[in-house]
C-alpha positions as CSV (number, residue, x, y, z in Angstrom):
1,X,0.0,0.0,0.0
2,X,1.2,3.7,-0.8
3,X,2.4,5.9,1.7
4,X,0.2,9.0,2.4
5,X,1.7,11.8,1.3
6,X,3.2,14.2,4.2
7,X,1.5,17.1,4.1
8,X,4.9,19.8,5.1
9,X,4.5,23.7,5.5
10,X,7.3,25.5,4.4
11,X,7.8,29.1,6.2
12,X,10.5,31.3,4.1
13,X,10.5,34.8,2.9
14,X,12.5,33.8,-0.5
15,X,10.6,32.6,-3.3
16,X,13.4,30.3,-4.9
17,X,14.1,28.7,-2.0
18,X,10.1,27.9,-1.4
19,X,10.4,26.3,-4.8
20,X,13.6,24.4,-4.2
21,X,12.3,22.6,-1.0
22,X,8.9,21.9,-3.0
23,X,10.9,20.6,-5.6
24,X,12.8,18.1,-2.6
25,X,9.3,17.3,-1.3
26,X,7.6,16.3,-4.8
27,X,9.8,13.9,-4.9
28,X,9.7,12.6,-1.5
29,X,5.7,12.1,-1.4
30,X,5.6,15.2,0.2
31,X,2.3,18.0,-0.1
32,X,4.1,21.6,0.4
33,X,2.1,24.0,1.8
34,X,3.9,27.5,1.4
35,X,3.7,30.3,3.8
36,X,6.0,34.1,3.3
37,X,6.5,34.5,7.1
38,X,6.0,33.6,10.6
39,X,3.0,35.5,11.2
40,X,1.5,33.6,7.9
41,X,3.0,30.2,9.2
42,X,1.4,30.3,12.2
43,X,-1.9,31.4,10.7
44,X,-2.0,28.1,8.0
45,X,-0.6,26.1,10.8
46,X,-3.8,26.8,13.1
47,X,-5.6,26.4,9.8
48,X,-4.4,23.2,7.7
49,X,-2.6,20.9,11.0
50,X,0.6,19.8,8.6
51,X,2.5,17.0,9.5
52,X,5.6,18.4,9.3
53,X,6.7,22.1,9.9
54,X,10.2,23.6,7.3
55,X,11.5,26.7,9.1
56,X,13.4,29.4,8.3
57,X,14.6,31.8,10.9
58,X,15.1,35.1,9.3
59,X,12.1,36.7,8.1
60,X,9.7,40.3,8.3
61,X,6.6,40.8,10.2
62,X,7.5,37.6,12.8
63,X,10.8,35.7,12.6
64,X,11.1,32.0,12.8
65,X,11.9,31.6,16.2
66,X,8.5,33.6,17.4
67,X,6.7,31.3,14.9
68,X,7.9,27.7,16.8
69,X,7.2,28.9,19.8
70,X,3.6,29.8,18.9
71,X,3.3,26.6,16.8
72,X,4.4,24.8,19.7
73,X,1.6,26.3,21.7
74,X,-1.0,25.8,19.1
75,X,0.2,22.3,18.6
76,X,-0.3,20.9,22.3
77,X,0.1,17.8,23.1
78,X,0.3,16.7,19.6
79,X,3.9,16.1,18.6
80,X,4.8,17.8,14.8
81,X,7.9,18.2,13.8
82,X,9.7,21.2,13.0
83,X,13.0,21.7,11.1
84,X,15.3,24.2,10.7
85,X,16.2,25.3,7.8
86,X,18.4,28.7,7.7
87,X,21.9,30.0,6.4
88,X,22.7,30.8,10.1
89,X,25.1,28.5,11.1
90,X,25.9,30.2,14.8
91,X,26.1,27.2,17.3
92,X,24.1,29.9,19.2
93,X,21.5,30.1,16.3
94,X,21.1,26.8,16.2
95,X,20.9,26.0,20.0
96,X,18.5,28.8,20.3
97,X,16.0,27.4,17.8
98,X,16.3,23.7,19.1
99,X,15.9,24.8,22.8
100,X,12.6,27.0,21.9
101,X,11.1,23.6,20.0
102,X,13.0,22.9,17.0
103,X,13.6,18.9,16.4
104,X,16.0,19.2,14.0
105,X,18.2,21.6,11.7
106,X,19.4,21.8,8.1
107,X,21.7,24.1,6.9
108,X,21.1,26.1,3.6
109,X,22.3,25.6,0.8
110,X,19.9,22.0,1.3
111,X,21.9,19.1,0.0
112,X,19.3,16.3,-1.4
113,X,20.7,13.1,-0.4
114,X,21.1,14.8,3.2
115,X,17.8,16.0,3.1
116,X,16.3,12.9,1.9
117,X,17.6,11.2,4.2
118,X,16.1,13.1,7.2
119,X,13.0,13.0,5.9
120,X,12.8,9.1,5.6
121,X,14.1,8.7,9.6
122,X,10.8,11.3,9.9
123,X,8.8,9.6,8.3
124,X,9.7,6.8,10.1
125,X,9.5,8.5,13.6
126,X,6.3,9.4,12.8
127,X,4.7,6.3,11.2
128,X,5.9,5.2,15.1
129,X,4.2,8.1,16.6
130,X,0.9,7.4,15.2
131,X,1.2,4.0,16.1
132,X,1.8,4.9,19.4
133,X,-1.7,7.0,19.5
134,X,-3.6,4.3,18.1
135,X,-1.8,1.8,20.8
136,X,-3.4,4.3,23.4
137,X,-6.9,4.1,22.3
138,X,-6.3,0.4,22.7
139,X,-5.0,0.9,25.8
140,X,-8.1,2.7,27.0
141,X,-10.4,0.5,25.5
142,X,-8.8,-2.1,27.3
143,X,-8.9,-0.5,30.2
144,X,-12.3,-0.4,30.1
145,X,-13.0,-4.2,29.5
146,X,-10.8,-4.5,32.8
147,X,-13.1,-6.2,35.3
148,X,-11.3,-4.3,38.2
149,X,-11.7,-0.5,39.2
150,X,-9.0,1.8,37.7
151,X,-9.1,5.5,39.4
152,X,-6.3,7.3,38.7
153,X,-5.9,10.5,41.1
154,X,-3.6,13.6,41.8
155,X,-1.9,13.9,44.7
156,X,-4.4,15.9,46.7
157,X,-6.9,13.0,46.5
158,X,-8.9,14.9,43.6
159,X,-9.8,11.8,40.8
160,X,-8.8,12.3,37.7
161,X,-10.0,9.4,35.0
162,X,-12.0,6.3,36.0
163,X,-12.9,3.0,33.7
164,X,-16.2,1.1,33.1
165,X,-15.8,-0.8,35.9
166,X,-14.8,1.4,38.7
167,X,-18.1,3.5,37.5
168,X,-20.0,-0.2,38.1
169,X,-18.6,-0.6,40.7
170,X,-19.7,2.5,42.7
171,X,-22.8,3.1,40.6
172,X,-21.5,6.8,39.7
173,X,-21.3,7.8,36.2
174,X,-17.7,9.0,35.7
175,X,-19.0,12.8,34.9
176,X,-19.9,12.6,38.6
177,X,-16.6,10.8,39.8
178,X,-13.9,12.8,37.8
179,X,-12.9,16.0,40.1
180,X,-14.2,14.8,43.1
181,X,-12.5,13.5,46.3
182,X,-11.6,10.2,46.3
183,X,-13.4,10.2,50.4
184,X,-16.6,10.2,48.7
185,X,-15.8,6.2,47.7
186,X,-14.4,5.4,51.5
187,X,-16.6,4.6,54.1
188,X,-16.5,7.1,57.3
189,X,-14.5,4.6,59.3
190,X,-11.8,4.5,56.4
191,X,-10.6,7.8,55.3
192,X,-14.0,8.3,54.3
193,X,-13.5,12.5,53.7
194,X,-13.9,15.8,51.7
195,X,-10.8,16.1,51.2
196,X,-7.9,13.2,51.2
197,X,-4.4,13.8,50.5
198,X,-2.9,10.8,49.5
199,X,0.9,11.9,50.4
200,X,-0.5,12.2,54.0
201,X,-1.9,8.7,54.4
202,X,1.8,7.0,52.3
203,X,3.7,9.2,54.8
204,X,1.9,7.6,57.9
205,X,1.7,3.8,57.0
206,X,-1.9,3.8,56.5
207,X,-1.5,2.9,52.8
208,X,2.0,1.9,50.3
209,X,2.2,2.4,46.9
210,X,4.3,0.7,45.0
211,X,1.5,-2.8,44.1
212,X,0.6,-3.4,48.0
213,X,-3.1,-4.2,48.2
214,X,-4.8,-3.2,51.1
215,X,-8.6,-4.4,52.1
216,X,-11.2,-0.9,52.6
217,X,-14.1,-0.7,52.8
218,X,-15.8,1.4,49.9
219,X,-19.2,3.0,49.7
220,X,-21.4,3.5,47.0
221,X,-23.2,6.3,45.5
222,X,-26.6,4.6,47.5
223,X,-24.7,4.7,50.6
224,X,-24.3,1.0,51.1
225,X,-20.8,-0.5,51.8
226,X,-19.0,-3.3,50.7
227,X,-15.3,-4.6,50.9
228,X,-13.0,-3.9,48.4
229,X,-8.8,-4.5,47.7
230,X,-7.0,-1.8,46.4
231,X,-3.7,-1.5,45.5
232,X,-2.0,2.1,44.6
233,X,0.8,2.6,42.6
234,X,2.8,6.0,42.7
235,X,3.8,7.9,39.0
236,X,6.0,10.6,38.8
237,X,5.3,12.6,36.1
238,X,7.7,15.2,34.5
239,X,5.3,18.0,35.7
240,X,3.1,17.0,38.6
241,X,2.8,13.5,40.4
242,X,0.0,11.1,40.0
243,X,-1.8,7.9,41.8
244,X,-3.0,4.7,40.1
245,X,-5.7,2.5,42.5
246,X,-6.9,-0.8,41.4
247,X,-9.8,-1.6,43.2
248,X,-11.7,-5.0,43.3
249,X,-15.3,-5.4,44.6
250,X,-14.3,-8.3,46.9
251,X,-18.3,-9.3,48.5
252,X,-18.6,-12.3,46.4
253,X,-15.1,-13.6,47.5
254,X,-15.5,-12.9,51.3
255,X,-18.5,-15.0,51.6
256,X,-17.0,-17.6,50.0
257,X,-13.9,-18.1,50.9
258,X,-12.9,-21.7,50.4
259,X,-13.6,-20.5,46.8
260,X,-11.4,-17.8,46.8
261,X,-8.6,-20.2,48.4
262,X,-8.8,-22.3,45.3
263,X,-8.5,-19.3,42.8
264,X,-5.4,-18.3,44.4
265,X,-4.4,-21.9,44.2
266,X,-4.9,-21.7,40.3
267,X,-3.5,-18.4,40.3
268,X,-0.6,-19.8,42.1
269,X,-0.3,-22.2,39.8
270,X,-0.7,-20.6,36.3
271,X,2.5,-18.2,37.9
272,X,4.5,-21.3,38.6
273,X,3.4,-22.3,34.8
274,X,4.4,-18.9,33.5
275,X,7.3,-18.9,35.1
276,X,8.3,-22.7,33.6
277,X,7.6,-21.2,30.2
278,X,9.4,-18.4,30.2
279,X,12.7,-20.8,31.1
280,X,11.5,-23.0,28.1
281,X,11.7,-20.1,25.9
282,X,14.8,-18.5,27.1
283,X,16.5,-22.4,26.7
284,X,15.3,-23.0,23.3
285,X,16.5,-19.5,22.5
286,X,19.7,-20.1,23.8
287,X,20.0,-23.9,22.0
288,X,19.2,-21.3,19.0
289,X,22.1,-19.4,18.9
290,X,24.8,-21.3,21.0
291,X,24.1,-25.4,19.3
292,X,27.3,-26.9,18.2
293,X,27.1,-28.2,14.4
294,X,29.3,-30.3,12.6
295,X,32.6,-29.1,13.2
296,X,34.0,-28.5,10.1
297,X,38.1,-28.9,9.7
298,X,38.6,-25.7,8.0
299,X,37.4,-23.6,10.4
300,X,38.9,-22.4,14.0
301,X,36.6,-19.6,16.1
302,X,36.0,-18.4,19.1
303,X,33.0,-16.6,20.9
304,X,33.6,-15.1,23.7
305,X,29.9,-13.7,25.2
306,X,30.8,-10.5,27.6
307,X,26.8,-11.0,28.5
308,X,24.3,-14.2,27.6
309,X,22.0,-13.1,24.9
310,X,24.7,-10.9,22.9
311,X,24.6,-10.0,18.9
312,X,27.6,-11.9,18.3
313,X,27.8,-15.5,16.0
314,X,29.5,-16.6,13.3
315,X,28.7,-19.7,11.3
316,X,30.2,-21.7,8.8
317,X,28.2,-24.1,6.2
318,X,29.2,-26.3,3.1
319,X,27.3,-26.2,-0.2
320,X,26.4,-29.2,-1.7
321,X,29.7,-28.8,-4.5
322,X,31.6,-28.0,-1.4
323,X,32.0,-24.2,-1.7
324,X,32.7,-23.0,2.0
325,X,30.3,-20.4,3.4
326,X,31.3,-18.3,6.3
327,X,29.5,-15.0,8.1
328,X,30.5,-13.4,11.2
329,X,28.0,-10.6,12.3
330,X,27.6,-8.4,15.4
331,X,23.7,-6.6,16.1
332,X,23.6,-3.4,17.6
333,X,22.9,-3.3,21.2
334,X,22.8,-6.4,23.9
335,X,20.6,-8.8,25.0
336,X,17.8,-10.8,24.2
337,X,17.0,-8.4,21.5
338,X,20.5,-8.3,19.9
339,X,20.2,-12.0,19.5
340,X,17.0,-11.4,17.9
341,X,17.8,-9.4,15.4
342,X,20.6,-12.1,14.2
343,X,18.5,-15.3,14.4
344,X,16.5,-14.9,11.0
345,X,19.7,-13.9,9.3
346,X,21.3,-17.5,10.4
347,X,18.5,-19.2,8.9
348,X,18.6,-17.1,5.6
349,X,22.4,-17.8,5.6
350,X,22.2,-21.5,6.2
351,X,19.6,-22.0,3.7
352,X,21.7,-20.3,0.7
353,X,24.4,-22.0,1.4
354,X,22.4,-24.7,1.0
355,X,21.2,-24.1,-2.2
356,X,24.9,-22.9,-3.2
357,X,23.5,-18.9,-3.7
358,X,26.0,-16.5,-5.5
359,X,27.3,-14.4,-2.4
360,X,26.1,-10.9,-3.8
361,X,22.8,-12.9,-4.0
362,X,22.5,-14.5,-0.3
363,X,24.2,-10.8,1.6
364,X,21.0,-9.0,-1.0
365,X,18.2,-11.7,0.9
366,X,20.0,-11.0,4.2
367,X,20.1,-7.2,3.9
368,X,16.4,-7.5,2.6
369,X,15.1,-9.6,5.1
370,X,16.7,-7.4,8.1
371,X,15.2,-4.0,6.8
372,X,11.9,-5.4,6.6
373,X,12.2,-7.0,9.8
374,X,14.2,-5.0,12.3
375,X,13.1,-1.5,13.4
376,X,15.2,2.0,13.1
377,X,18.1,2.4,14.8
378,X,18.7,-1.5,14.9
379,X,21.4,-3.4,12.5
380,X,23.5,-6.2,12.1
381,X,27.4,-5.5,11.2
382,X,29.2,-8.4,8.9
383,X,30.9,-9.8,6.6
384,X,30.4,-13.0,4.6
385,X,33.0,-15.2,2.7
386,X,32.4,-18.1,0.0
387,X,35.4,-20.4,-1.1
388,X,34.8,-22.3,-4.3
389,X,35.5,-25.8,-3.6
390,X,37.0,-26.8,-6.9
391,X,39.5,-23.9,-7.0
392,X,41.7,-21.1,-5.5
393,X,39.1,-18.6,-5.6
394,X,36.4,-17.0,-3.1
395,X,34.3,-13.7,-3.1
396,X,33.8,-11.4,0.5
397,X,31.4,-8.8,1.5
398,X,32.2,-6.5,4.5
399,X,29.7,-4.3,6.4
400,X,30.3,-2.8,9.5
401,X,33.1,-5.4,11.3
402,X,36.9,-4.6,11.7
403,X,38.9,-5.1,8.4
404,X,38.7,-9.2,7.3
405,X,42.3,-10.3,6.3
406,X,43.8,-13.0,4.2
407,X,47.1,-13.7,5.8
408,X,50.0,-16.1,4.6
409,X,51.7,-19.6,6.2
410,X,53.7,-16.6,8.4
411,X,50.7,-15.0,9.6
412,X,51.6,-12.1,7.1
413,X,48.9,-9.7,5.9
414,X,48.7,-10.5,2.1
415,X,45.4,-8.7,1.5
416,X,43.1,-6.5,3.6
417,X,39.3,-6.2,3.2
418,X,37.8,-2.7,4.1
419,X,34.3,-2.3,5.1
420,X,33.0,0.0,2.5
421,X,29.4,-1.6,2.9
422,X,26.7,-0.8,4.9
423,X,25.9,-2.7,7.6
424,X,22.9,-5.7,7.4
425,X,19.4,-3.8,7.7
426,X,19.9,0.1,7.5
427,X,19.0,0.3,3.4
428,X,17.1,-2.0,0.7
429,X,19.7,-3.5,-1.4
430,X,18.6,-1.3,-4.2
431,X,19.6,1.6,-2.5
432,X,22.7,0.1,-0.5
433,X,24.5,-0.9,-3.3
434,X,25.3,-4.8,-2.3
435,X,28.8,-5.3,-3.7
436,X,30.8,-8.3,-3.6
437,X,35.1,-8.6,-3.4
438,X,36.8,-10.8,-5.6
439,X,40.2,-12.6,-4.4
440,X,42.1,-15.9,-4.7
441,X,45.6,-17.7,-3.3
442,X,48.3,-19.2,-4.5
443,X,49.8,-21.0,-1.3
444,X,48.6,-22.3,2.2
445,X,46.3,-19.0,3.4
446,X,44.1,-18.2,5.8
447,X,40.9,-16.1,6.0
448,X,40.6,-14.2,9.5
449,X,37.5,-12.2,10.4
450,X,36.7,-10.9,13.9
451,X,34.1,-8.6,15.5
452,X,34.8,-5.2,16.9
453,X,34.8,-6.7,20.5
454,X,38.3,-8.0,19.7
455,X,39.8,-4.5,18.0
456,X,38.4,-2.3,20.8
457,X,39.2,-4.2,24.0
458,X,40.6,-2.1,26.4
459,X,42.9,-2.9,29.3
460,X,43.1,-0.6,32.8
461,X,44.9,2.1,31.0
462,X,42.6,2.4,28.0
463,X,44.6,0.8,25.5
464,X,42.8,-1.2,22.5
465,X,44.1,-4.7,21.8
466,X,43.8,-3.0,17.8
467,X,44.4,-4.5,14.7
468,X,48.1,-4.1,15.5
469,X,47.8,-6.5,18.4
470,X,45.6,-8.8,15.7
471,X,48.5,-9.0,13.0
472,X,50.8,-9.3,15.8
473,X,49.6,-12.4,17.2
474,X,48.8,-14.1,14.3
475,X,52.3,-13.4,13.2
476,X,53.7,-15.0,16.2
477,X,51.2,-17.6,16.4
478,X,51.3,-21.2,14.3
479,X,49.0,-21.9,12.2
480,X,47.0,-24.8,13.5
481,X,46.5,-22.4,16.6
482,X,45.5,-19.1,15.9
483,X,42.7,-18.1,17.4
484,X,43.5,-20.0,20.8
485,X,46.7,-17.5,20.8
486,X,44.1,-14.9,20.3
487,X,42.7,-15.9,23.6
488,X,46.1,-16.0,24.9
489,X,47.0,-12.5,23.5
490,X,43.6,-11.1,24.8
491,X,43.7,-12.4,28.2
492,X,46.9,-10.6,28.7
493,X,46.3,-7.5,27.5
494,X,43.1,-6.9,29.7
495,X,44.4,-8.1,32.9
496,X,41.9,-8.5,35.5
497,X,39.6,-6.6,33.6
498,X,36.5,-8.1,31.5
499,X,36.1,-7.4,27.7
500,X,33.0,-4.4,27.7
501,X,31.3,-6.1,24.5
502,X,31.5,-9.6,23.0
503,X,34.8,-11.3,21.3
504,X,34.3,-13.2,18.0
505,X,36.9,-14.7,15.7
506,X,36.8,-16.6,12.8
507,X,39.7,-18.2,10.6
508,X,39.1,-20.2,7.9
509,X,42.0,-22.4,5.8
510,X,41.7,-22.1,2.2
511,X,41.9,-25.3,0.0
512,X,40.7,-27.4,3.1
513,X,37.3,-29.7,3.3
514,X,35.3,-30.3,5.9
515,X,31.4,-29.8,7.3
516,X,29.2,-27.0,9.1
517,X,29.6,-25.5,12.3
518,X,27.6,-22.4,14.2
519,X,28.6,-21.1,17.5
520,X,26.9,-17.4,19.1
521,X,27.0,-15.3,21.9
């Protein structure tokens, strides 16, 4: 389905460069709508609602920053971006504007690509935005099919929102509930008041916040009482404080309470079940990432995990004629969603080298399959080698990991691979630009790739192990034993001290056969 076009108002006093940012925006899906100055920017702001705001700063009757602060006060709650775009380049100019409500800022003259660029990751930010709002309503509609009161209050006892079924609960409609004191839903002997401050009864132990429940008694709006739980939570908010209570009509369950023993039995239980499953998931996760394949006789590696759940793996597979297969990739970030990101990418690797893909081909359907899958801000760093079986011949691709070398019998550099690729995930393949290094050997060679975990370890003092301390062991190092020298090397140069982020190396011996192996972090 087609995007919807952003509808963007453009505020600048210049004619030409109104019609150069329209020009950008035509070809971005973008609906300019043009005002001459701020006092006209603000007018068609109140007026039309754009999505996105285009700024400049110096213009008559009302300059631009006058004109964001008045769009900000117009806009409310409801978040709109606005851009900078002015030939000031000041860092006081430009603080100025951002502090008052600016997002962002572009300097003039307006580079495309740049400018493009931004206004993709805004797109983006706002596609999550309005997400977000729709999640809300859902939020509040859920809230209302909650069979338990919510009464949310500030922190002088006045209620402030109430569901469906606090409302049932007390037999008030919510018009009459919302700005009154929450003593009108006490009974006498419990608080029940005019006026209740809630920081006075946390402050002397008559009620916690923080998910305690305490048993009250309420009172309903035809005077009878009844028992009730209620738990309060405490939420600080960035400009005032605020009170959750959960409350639960608990007559039934008092009069029956064998029956209420037995649902907290089940409760009990379905926690204990919960609890069992959530194990499951984290083990099957970790067989995942960290099962030992075939080891294959070409291979040595290491994975060193500085946390469980890290972006780190590398894996190795054979095609069917033989051709050796090898990726080493490192997500952003740690954790549970780190590993994540990397675990559709082993599949998509495993199965093309399965079906013996070209390697331009299989890093394409890996780059492809990450941007449609992972969200912004998230990417996977690698690089991916194929040896042909039958000859002395292989292709690489490097995006985003330390430089991947091909080093001699001595352990001598004979080529280096930059990473001139973006990383896994950022941009389509059609815009990315997959490309693919050719190379062969004519003697006993190995391939050595490693993540940035390795290059950027830093001892007491603050010194990185490097690439210098990476061709320096493997110079000193035989060649059957590399990567456990590595180690070696490693271990010494950060003392006592842990790596900060995972360690993954990966050599591979050209001309040699073997199977398939995977180890992650």
């Amino acid at each position: 389905m087609a995007e919807k076009p952003l509808r963007v108002l453009v505020a600048d006093d210049i004619a030409s460069n109104r019609s150069i940012v329209g020009t950008f925006l035509a070809h971005l899906n973008c609906v300019p709508i043009y005002a001459e100055d701020g006092v006209e920017a603000v007018e068609l702001f109140r007026r039309e609602s754009p999505d996105v705001v285009l700024m400049d700063l110096m213009m008559p009757r009302m300059d631009g920053f006058e004109a964001i602060r008045q769009i900000r006060s117009i806009a409310g709650d409801r978040w709109v971006p606005v851009i900078i775009l002015s030939a000031l380049s000041g860092e006081g100019d430009i603080v100025h504007g951002l502090d008052i409500g600016a997002d962002d800022y572009l300097a003039k003259p307006l580079s495309f690509p740049v400018f493009a660029a931004r206004f993709k990751a805004l797109r983006r930010l706002l596609d999550m935005q309005r997400r977000l709002a729709s999640s809300l309503e859902q939020v509040r509609a859920v809230a209302n099919g909650v069979i338990d009161g919510i009464i949310s209050a500030d922190d002088s006892g006045r209620i402030l929102s109430v569901n469906r079924a606090a409302s049932q609960i007390f037999g008030y409609p919510s018009s009459e509930m919302i700005g009154q004191p929450l003593g009108m839903l006490m009974s006498d002997g419990d608080f029940g008041a005019s006026e209740l401050s809630i920081p006075g009864l946390l402050s002397s132990g008559q009620m916690k916040a923080g998910g305690q429940i305490r048993e009250m008694l309420g009172r309903r709006k035809d005077g009878t009482t009844f028992p009730m739980e209620v738990g309060m939570s405490d939420l600080q908010l960035p400009n005032r404080r605020m009170f959750i209570g959960v409350v639960r009509d608990v007559s039934e369950a008092r009069r029956i309470q064998r029956q209420l023993a037995e649902d907290a039995a089940r409760l009990q239980r379905y926690h204990d079940e919960s609890e069992r499953e959530q194990e499951l998931a984290m083990s099957i996760m970790e067989r995942q990432i960290r099962s030992d394949w075939l080891h294959d006789s070409a291979v040595q590696y290491a994975v060193l995990p500085a946390r469980n759940f890290s972006g780190d793996v590398v894996a190795v597979a054979r095609a069917p004629d033989g051709s050796l297969y090898a990726m080493l990739a490192d997500a952003t970030g740690h954790g549970l969603a780190a590993a994540v990101s990397v675990l559709p990418a082993l599949g998509a690797f495993y199965r093309g080298a399965a079906r013996n893909a070209p390697l331009t081909n299989l890093v394409t359907e890996l780059n492809d399959l990450l941007c449609g899958l992972l969200p912004a801000g998230r990417f996977v760093a690698s690089a991916l080698v194929r040896l042909e079986a039958a000859q002395p011949v292989g292709q690489i691709w490097v995006g985003g990991v330390p430089d991947v070398l091909l080093i001699d019998e001595a352990g001598t550099v004979a080529q280096r691979f930059v990473s001139r690729q973006l990383p896994l995930g950022i941009l389509p393949s059609a815009e990315a630009g997959i490309a693919c290094e050719a190379f062969g050997w004519d003697a006993p060679s190995q391939i050595v790739l490693c993540s940035d975990g390795l290059t950027e370890a830093e001892n007491r003092l603050g010194v990185q192990f490097g690439m210098a301390g990476l061709e320096q062991t493997l110079r000193a190092t035989p060649r059957p034993s590399r990567v456990a020298g590595l180690r070696e090397a490693l271990t010494r140069h950060l003392g006592r001290q842990s790596a900060a982020d995972d360690v993954s190396v990966l050599i591979l011996d050209c001309l040699m056969q073997g199977g398939a192996h995977a180890q992650a972090a």
